[in-house]
Short mmCIF file of the C-alpha atoms (twelve columns), coordinates in Angstrom:
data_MODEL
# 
_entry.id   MODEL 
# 
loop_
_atom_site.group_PDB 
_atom_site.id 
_atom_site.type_symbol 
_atom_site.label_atom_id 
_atom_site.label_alt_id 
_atom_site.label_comp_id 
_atom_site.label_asym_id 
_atom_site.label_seq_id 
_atom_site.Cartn_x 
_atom_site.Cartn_y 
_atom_site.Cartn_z 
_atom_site.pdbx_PDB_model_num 
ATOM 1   C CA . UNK A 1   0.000    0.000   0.000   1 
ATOM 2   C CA . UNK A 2   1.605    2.963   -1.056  1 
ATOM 3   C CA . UNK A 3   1.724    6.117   1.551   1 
ATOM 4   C CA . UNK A 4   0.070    9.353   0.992   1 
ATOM 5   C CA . UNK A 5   1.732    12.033  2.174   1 
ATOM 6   C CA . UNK A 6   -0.558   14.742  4.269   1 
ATOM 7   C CA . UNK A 7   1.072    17.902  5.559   1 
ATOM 8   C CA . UNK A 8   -0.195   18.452  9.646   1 
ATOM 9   C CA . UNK A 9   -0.016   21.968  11.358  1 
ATOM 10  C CA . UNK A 10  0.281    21.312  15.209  1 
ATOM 11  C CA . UNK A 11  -2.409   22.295  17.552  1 
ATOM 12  C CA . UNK A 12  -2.762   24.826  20.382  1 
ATOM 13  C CA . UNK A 13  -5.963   25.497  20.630  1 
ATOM 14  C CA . UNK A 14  -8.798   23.497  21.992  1 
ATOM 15  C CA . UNK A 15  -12.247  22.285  23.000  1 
ATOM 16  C CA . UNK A 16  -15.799  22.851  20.903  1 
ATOM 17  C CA . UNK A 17  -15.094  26.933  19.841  1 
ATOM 18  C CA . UNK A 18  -11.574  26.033  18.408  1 
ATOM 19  C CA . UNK A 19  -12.615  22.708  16.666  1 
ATOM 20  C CA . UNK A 20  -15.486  24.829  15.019  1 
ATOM 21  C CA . UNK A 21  -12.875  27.440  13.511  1 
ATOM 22  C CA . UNK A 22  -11.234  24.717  12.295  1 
ATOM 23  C CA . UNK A 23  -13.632  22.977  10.505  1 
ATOM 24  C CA . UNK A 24  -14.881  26.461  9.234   1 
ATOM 25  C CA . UNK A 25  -11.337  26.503  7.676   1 
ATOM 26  C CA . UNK A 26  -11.950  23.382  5.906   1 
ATOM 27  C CA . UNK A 27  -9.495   21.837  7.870   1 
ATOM 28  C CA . UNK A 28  -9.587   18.373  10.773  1 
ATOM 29  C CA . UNK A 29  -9.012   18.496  14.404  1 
ATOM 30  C CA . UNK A 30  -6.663   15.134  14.557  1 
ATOM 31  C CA . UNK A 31  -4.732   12.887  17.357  1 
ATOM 32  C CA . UNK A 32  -1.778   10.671  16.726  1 
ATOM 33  C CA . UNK A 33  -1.140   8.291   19.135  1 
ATOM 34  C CA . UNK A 34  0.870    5.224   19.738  1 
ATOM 35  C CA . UNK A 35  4.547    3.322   19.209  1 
ATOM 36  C CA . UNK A 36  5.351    4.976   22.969  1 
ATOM 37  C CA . UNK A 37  4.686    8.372   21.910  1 
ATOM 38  C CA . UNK A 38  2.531    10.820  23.427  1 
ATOM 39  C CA . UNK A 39  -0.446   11.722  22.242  1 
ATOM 40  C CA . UNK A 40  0.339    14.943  19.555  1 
ATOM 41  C CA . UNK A 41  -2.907   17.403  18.363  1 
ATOM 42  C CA . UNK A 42  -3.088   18.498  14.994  1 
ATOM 43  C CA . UNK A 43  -5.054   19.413  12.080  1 
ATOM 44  C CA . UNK A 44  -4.907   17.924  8.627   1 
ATOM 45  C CA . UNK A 45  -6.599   19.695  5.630   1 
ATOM 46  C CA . UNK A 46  -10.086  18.253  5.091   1 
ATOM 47  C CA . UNK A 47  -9.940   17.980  1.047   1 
ATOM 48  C CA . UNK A 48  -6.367   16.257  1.549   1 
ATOM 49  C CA . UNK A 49  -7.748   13.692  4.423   1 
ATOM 50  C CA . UNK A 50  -11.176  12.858  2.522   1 
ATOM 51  C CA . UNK A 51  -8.931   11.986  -0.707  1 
ATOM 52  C CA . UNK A 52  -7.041   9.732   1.235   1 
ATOM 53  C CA . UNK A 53  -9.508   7.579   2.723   1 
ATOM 54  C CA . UNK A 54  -11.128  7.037   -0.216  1 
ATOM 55  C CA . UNK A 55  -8.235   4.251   -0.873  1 
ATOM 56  C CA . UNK A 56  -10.010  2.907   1.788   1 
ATOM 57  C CA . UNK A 57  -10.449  2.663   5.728   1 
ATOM 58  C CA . UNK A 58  -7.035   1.893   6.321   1 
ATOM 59  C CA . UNK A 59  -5.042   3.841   4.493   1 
ATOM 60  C CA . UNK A 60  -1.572   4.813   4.821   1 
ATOM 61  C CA . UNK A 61  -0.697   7.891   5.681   1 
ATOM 62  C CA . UNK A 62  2.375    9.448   6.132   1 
ATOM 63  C CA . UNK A 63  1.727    12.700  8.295   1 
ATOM 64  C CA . UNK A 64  4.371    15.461  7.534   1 
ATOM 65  C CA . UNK A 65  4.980    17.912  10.930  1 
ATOM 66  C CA . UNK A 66  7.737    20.184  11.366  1 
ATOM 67  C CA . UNK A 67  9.787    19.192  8.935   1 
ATOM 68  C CA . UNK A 68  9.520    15.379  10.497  1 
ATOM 69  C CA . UNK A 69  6.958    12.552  9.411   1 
ATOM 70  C CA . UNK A 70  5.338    9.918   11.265  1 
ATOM 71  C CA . UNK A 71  3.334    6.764   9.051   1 
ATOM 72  C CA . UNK A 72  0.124    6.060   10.692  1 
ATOM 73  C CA . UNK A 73  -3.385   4.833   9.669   1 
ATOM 74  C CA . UNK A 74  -6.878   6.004   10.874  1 
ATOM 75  C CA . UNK A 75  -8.749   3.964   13.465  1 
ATOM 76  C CA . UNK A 76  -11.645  6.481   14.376  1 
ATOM 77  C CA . UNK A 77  -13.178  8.792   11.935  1 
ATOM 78  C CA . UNK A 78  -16.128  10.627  12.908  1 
ATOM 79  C CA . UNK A 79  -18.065  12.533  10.629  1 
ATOM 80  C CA . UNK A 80  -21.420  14.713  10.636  1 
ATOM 81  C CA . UNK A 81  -24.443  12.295  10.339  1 
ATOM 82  C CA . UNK A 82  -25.837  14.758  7.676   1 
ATOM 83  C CA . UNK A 83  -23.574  16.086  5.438   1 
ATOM 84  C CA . UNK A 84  -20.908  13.371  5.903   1 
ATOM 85  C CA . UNK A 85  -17.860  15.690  6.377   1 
ATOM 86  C CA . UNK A 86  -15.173  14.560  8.489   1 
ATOM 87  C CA . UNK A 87  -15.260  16.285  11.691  1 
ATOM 88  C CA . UNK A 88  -12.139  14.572  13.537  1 
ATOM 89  C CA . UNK A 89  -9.932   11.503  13.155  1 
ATOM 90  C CA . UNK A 90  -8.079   9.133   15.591  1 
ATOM 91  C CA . UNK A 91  -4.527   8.232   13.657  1 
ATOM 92  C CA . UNK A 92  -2.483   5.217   15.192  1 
ATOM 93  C CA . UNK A 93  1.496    6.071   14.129  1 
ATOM 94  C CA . UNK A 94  3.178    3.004   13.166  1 
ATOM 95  C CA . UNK A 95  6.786    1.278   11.911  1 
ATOM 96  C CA . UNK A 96  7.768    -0.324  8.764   1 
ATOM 97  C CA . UNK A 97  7.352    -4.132  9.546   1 
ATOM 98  C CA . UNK A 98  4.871    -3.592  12.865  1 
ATOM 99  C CA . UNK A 99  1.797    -5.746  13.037  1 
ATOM 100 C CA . UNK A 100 -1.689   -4.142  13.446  1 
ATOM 101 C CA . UNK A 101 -4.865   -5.844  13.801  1 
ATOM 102 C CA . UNK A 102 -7.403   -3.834  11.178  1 
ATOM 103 C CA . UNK A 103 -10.932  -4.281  10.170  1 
ATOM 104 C CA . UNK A 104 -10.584  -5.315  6.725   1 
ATOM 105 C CA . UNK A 105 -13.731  -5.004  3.760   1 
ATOM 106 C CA . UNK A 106 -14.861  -7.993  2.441   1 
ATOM 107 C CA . UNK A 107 -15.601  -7.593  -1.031  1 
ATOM 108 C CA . UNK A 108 -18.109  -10.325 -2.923  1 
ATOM 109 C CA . UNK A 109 -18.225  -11.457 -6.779  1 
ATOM 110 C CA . UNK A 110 -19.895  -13.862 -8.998  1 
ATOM 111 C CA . UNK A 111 -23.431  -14.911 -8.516  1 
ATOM 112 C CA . UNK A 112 -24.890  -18.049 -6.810  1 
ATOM 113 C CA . UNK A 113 -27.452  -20.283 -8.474  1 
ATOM 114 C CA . UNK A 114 -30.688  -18.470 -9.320  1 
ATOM 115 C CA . UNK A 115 -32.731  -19.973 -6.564  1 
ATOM 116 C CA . UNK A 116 -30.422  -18.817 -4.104  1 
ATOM 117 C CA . UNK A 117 -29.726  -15.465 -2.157  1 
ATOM 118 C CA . UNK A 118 -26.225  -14.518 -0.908  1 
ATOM 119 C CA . UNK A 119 -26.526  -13.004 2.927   1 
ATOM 120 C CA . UNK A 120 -23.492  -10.926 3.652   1 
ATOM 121 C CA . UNK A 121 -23.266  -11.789 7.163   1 
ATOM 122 C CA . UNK A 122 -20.035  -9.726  8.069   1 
ATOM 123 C CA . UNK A 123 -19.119  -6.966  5.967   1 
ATOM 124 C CA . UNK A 124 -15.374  -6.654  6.936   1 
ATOM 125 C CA . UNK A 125 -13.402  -9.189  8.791   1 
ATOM 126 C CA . UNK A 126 -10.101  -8.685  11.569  1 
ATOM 127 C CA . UNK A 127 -6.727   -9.571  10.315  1 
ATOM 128 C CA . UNK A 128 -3.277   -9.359  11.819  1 
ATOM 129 C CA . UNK A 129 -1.013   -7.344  8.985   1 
ATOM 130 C CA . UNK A 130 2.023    -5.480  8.468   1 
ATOM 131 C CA . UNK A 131 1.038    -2.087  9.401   1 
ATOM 132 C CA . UNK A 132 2.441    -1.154  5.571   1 
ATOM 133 C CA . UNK A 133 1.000    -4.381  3.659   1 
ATOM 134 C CA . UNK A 134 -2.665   -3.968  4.447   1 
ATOM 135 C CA . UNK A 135 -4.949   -5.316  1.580   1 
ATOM 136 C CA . UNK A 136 -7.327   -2.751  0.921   1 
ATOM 137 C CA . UNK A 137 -10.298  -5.876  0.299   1 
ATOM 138 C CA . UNK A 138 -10.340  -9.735  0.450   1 
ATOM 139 C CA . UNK A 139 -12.477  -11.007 -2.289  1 
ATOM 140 C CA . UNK A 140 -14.768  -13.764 -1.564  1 
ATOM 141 C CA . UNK A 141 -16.208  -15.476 -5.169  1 
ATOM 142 C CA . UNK A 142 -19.911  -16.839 -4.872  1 
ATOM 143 C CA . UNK A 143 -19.957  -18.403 -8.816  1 
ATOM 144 C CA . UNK A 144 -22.170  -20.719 -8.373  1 
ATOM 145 C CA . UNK A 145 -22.450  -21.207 -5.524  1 
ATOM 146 C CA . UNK A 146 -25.536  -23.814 -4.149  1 
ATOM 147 C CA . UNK A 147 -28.456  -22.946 -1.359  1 
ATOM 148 C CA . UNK A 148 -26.417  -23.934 1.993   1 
ATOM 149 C CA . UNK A 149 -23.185  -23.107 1.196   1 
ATOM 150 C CA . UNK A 150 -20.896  -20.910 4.038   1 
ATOM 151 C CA . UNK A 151 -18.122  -19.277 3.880   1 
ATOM 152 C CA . UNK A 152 -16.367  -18.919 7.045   1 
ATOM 153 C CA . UNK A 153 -13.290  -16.947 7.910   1 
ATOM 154 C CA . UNK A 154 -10.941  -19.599 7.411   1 
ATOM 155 C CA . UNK A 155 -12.290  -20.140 3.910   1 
ATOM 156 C CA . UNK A 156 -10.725  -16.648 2.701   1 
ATOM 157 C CA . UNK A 157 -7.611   -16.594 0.662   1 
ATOM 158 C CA . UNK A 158 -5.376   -14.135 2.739   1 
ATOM 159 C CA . UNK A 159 -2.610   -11.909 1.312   1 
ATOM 160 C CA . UNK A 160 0.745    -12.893 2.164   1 
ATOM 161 C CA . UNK A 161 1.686    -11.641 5.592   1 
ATOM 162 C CA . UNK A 162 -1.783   -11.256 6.928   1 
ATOM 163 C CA . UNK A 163 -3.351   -13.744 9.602   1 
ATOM 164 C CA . UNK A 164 -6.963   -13.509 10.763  1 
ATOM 165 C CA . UNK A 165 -7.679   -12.268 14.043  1 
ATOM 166 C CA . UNK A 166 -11.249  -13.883 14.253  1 
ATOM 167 C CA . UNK A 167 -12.593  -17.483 14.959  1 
ATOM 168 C CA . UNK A 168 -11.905  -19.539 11.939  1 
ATOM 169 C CA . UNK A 169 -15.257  -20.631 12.228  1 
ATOM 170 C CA . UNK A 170 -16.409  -16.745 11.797  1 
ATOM 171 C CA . UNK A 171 -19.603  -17.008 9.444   1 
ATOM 172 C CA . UNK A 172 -18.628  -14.368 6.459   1 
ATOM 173 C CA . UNK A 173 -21.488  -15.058 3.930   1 
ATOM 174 C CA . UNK A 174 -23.965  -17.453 3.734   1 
ATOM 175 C CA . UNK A 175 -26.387  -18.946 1.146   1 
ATOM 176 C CA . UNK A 176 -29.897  -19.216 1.696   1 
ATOM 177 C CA . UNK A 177 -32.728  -20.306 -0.184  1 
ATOM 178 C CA . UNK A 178 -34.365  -16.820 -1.646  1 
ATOM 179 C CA . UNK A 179 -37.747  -15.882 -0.543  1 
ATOM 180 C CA . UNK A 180 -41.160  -16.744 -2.800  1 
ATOM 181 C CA . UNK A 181 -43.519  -14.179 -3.963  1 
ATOM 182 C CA . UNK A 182 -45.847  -15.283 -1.141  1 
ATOM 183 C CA . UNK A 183 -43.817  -15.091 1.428   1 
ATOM 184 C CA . UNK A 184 -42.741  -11.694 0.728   1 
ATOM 185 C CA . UNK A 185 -46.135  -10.364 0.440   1 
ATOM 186 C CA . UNK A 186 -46.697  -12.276 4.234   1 
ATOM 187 C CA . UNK A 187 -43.668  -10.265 4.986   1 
ATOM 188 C CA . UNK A 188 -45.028  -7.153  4.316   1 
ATOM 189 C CA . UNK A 189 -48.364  -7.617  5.493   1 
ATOM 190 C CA . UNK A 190 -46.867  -8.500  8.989   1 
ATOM 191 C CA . UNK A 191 -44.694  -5.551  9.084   1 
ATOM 192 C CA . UNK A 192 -47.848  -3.427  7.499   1 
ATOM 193 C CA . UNK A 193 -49.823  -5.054  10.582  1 
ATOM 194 C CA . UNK A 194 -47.448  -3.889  12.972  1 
ATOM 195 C CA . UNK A 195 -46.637  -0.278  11.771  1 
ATOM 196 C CA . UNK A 196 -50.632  -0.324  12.257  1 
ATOM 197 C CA . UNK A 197 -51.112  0.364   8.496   1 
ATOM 198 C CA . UNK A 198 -54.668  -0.477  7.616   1 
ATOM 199 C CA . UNK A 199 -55.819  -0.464  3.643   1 
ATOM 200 C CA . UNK A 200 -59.425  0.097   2.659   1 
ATOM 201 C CA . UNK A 201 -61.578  -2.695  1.084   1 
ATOM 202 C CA . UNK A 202 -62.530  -1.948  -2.812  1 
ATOM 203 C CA . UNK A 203 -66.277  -1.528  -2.975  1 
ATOM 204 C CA . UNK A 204 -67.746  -5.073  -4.664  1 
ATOM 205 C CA . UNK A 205 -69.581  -5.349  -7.753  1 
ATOM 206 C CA . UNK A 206 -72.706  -6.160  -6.600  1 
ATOM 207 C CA . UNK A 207 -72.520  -3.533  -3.356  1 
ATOM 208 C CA . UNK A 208 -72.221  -1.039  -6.591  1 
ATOM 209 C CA . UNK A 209 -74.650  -2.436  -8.510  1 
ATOM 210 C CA . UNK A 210 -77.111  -2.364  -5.337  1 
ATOM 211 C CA . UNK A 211 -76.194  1.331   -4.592  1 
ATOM 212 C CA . UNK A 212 -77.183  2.382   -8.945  1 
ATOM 213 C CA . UNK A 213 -80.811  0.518   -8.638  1 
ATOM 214 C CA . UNK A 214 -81.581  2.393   -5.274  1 
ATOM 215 C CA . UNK A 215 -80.404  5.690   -6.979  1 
ATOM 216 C CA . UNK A 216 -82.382  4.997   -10.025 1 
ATOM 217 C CA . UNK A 217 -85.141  4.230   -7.986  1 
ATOM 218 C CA . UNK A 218 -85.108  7.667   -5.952  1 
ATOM 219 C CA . UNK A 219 -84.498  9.386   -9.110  1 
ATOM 220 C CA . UNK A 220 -88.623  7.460   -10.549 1 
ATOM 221 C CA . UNK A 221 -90.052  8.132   -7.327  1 
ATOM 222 C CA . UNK A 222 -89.030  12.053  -7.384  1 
ATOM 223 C CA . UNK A 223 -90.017  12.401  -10.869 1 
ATOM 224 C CA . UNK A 224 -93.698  10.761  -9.972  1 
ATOM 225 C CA . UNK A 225 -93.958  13.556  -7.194  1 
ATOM 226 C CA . UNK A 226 -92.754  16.149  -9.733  1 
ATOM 227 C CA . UNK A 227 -95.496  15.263  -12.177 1 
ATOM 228 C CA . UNK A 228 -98.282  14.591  -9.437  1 
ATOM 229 C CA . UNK A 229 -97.453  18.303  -8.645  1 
ATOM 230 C CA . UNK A 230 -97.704  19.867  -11.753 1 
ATOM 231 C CA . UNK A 231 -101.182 18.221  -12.026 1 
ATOM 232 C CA . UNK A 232 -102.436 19.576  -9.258  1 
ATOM 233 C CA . UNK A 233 -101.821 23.098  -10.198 1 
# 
């Protein structure tokens, strides 16, 4: 994994006024932390931090300060709930060679047979890896795969290097028998039930038909008092 370079101003001011004016300034209130150093505040420039992640969760980053640089790799990133902006980030500073246990995204291809639907049961999985050899993915393949199949964690094909830091017998996917057409609409009908959602019955034919014959038949009987009047007179 190669390193991206991102240049870090030190910080002296803190607490929720400063980290605004920061953020205003497009830039990211940031620790490193880690390899027997003490904690050091900085901020990163937003634009520069978002681009880098985008290589993925762990990316490595080499973090230029004062002329020095430290390599490290995010392991909390908090960002607004809204808009999505990053709004500060936890960076652990590491050595060439060091082993890290990361969260790693599990990325699945092919298709199973058509009867069957593929449950992504864990989205990432924990491996031990060299702090600078951290595969960005590990692809599982589903091609073909029949109703009742599992992959498990030891199942994966692992990068040189990297060793898993789960139960081997971690479910990753899993391949169940996809739902029929009525047991969807059950489905939904429950969950329409419970949300209290209530739909109204279409009129029947023969309610309608009933409803035309009594309106025809108001319609003779006002046109018999009509004329009855216009006798009289």
């Amino acid at each position: 994994m190669a390193e991206i370079k991102i240049a870090a101003e030190a910080r002296t001011e803190f607490g929720k006024g400063a980290a605004r004016r920061i953020r205003r300034a497009d830039k990211v209130p940031a620790v490193l932390y880690g390899s027997g150093i003490d904690p050091v505040h900085v901020t990163l420039p937003g634009h520069d931090l978002a681009l880098a992640l985008k290589h993925g969760a762990n990316a490595l980053l080499s973090i230029e300060l004062d002329g020095d640089s430290q390599l490290a790799i995010p392991k909390q990133v908090q960002r607004d709930a809204l808009k999505g902006f990053i709004e500060h980030a936890d960076l652990l500073v590491v050595k060439k060679g060091q082993k890290v246990v990361v969260d790693v995204a599990i990325n699945v291809t092919g298709e199973a047979v058509q009867e069957a639907l593929v449950v992504t049961e864990n989205a990432t999985v924990s491996l031990e890896a060299e702090a600078t050899h951290i595969p960005e993915s590990i692809e599982v393949s589903v091609e073909g795969a029949e109703v009742g199949t599992q992959i498990l964690a030891k199942d994966l094909v692992l990068p040189s290097g990297s060793t898993l830091a789960v139960d081997e017998d971690h479910l990753i996917v899993n391949i169940v028998a996809a739902p029929t057409q009525a047991e969807v609409e059950a489905d939904l009908a429950e969950a329409e039930a419970e949300a209290g959602i209530e739909h109204d019955e279409p009129e029947s034919a023969e309610g309608a038909g009933e409803g035309a014959e009594d309106s025809g038949d108001a319609e003779a009987a006002d046109g018999s008092a009509a004329g009855g009047d216009s006798e009289s007179e």
